[in-house]
N, C-alpha and C positions, 0 to 999 in steps of 0.2 A: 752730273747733277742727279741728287737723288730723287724717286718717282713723289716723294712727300717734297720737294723745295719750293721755295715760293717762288710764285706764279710771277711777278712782278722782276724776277732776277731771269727766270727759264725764258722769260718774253722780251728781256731791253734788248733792244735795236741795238745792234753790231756794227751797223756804216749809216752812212749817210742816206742813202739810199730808203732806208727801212724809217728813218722818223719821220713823223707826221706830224704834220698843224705847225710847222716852224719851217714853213721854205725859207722865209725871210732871212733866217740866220742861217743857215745852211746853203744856200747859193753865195751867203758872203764867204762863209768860211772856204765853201771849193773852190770859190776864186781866187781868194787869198794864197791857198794852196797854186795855182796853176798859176799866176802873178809871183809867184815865188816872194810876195810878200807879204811874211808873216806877222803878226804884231807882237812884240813882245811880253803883252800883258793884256789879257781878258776877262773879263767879269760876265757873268749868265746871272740875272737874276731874274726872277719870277716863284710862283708858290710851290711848296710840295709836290710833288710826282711830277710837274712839267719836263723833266728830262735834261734837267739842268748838268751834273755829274756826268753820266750819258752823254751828251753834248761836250763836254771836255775828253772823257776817254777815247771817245769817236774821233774828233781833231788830232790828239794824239796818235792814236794808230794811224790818221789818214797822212800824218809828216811821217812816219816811219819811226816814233821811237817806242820802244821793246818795255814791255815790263820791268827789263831793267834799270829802267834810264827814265821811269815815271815812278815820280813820288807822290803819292796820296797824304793827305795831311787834314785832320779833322780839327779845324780852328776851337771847336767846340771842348775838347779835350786838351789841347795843344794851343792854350791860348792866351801868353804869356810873353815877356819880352826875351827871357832864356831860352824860349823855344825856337824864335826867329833871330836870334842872333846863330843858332846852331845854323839854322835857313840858310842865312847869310852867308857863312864861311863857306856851308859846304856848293852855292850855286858855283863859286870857281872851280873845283876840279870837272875837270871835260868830260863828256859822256862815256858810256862803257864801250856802244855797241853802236848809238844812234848818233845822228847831224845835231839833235837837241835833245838835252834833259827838260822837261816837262815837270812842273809843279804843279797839281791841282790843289788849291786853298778849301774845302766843304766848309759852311758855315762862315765864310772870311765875318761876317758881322760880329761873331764871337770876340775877335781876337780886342784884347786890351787895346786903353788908347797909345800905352807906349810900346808895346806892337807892334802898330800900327804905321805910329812915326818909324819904328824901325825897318820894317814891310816896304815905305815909300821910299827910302833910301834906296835900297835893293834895288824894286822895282823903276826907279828913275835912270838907273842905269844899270841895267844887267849885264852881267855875260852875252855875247854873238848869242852861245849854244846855248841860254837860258830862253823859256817861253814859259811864262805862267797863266794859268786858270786858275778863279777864281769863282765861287760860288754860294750866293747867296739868295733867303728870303724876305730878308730886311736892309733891301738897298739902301734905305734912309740912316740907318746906321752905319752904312761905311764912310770913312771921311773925306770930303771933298777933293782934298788935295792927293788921296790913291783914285778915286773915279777921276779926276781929269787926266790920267797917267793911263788908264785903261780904254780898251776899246770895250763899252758895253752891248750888253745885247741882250734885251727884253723879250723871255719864253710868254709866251698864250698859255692859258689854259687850254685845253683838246675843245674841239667841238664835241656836241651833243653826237654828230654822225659817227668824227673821227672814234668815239667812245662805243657808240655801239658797234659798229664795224669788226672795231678791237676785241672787242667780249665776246661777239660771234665768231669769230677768227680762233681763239684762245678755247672758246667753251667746244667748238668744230674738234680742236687739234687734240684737247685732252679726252673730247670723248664723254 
């Protein structure tokens, strides 16, 4: 990281351990992990910076699968029915390296309505080794029939203290 990168990238939380203001989700998800029951489809919605993305990379590393074996996908750019059918084929071949390939959706609100239909197919019955996350700011636009498919989970905004804490924390380390 260079000494000019943003501050916002040099500071997100790496494990569980490190987020704040979201026990709530975070005790479900280490359980799920030590339960060895994982859901097949997750949804984080809440506002900007809440640590929604963060919160799916995190779960990710915490099953063990590798950069290789996580696909990132920005519904916002990629948000089409040609895009998710490519989705679709490729969740059958097995992972590289890890137990599970891992989809993060950014922005799933994005995606079209026939997308969408095509996403819940998928999503209804995955692959064992498929887990997806999902990520949005505009829960109300996702559609019914993929939120009843997902396990959701509502981020907070930080508190006032968790904020200052952080910027004292941050403004201490950079000095």
């Amino acid at each position: 990281m260079s000494e000019h990168g943003a501050l916002y990238r040099k500071y997100r939380p790496q494990a569980f351990a490190e987020v704040r203001d979201q026990e709530h989700i975070v005790s479900v998800l280490e359980g799920a992990i030590a339960k060895g029951t994982l859901p097949h489809a997750l949804l984080f919605a809440g506002t900007r910076g809440t640590g929604k993305t963060t919160l799916a990379r995190i779960f990710a590393d915490a099953i063990g699968t590798t950069e290789l074996d996580r696909y990132e996908i920005d519904a916002a750019s990629n948000r089409g029915i040609d895009d998710i059918r490519e989705l679709r084929e490729a969740v059958h071949t097995v992972p590289y390296e890890s137990q599970y390939k891992v989809y993060i959706i950014d922005e799933v609100h994005m995606l079209s309505k026939e997308a969408f239909n095509a996403l819940l197919k998928t999503i209804e019955e995955p692959p064992a080794h498929v887990v997806f996350m999902m990520a949005t700011t505009e829960i109300d636009k996702v559609l019914d029939t993929v939120l009843s498919r997902c396990q959701v989970f509502t981020l907070n905004s930080p508190s006032r203290a968790v904020l200052a804490a952080t910027v004292t924390k941050v403004a201490t380390q950079e000095g």
